[in-house]
C-alpha positions as a printed NumPy array, in Angstrom:
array([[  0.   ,   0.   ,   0.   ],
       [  3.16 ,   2.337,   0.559],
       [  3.816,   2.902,  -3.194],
       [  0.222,   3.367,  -3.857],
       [  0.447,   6.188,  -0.766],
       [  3.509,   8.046,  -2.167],
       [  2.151,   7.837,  -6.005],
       [ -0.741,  10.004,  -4.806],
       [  1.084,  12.423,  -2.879],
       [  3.578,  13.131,  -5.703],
       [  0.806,  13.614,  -8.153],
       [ -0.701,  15.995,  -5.644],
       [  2.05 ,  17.815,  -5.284],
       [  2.43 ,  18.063,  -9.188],
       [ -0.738,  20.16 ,  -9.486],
       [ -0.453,  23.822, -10.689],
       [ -0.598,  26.522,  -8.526],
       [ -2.786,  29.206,  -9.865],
       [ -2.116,  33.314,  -9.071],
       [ -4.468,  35.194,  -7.918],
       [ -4.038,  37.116, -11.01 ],
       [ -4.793,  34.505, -13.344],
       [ -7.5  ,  32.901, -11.456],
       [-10.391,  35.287, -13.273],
       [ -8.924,  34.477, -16.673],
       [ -9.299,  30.675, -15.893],
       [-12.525,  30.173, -14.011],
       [-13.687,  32.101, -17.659],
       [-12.265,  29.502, -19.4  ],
       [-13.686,  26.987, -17.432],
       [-17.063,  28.384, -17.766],
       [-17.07 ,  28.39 , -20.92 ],
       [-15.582,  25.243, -21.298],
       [-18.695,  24.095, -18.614],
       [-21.181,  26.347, -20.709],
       [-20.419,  24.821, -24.475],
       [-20.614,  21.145, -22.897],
       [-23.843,  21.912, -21.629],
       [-24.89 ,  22.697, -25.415],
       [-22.533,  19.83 , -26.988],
       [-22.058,  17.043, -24.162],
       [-20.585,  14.778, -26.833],
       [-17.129,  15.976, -26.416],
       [-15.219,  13.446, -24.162],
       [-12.161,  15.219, -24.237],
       [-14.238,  18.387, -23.285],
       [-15.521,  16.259, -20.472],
       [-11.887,  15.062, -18.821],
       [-10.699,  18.876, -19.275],
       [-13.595,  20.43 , -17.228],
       [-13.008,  17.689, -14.61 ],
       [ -8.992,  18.733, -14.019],
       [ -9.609,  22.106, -14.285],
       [-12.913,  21.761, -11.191],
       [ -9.869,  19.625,  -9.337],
       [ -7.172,  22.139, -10.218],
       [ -9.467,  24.636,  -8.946],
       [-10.425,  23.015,  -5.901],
       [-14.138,  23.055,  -6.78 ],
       [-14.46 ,  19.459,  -6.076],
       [-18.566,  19.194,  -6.218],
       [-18.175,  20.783,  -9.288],
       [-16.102,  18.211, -10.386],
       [-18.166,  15.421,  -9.181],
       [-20.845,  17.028, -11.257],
       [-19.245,  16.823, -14.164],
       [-18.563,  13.493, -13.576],
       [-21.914,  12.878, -13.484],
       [-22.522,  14.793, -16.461],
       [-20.247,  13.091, -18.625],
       [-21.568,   9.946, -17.737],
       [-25.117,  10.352, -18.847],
       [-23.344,  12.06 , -22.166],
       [-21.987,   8.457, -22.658],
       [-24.1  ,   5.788, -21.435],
       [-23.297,   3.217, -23.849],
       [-19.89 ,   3.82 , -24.423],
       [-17.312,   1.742, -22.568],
       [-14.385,   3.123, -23.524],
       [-15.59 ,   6.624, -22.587],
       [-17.207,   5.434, -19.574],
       [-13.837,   4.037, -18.399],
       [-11.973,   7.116, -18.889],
       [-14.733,   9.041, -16.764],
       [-14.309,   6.639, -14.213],
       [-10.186,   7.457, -14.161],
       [-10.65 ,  11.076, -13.941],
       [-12.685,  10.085, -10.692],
       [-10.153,   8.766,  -9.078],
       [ -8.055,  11.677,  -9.284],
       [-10.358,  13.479,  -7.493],
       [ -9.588,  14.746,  -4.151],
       [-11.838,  13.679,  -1.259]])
């Protein structure tokens, strides 16, 4: 379980700090981003992108809803489904 342990903490400690500065800038993005999904859901890689960037945000519900989101944009698709359920399990508790 010890390798598992450190894995985690390295790739927490890999996550990009965001300045104050640039924080406006992104959470646009990201709403966008959250806002052109919501009219196109069929974008997986649209999907895993809003996910990271509710993590790198810290806006973990947020990123559970997507999560949730992107799963009912792909219900049949296994493939897609199993990336979904990766970008879970980067997600914080």
């Amino acid at each position: 379980w010890a390798p598992a342990i450190r894995a985690r903490i390295a790739s927490l400690e890999q996550r990009p700090a965001i300045s104050a500065a640039d924080e406006p800038m992104i959470r646009g993005m990201v709403d966008g981003l959250a806002a052109r999904l919501a009219k196109d859901p069929a974008d997986l890689e649209g999907w895993l992108r809003l996910i990271r960037s509710y993590e790198v945000l810290n806006e973990m519900e947020k990123a559970r809803a997507a999560v949730a989101e992107a799963r009912a944009a792909f219900p049949e698709d296994e493939a897609a489904l199993a990336r979904i359920a990766e970008a879970e399990k980067s997600l914080a508790d």
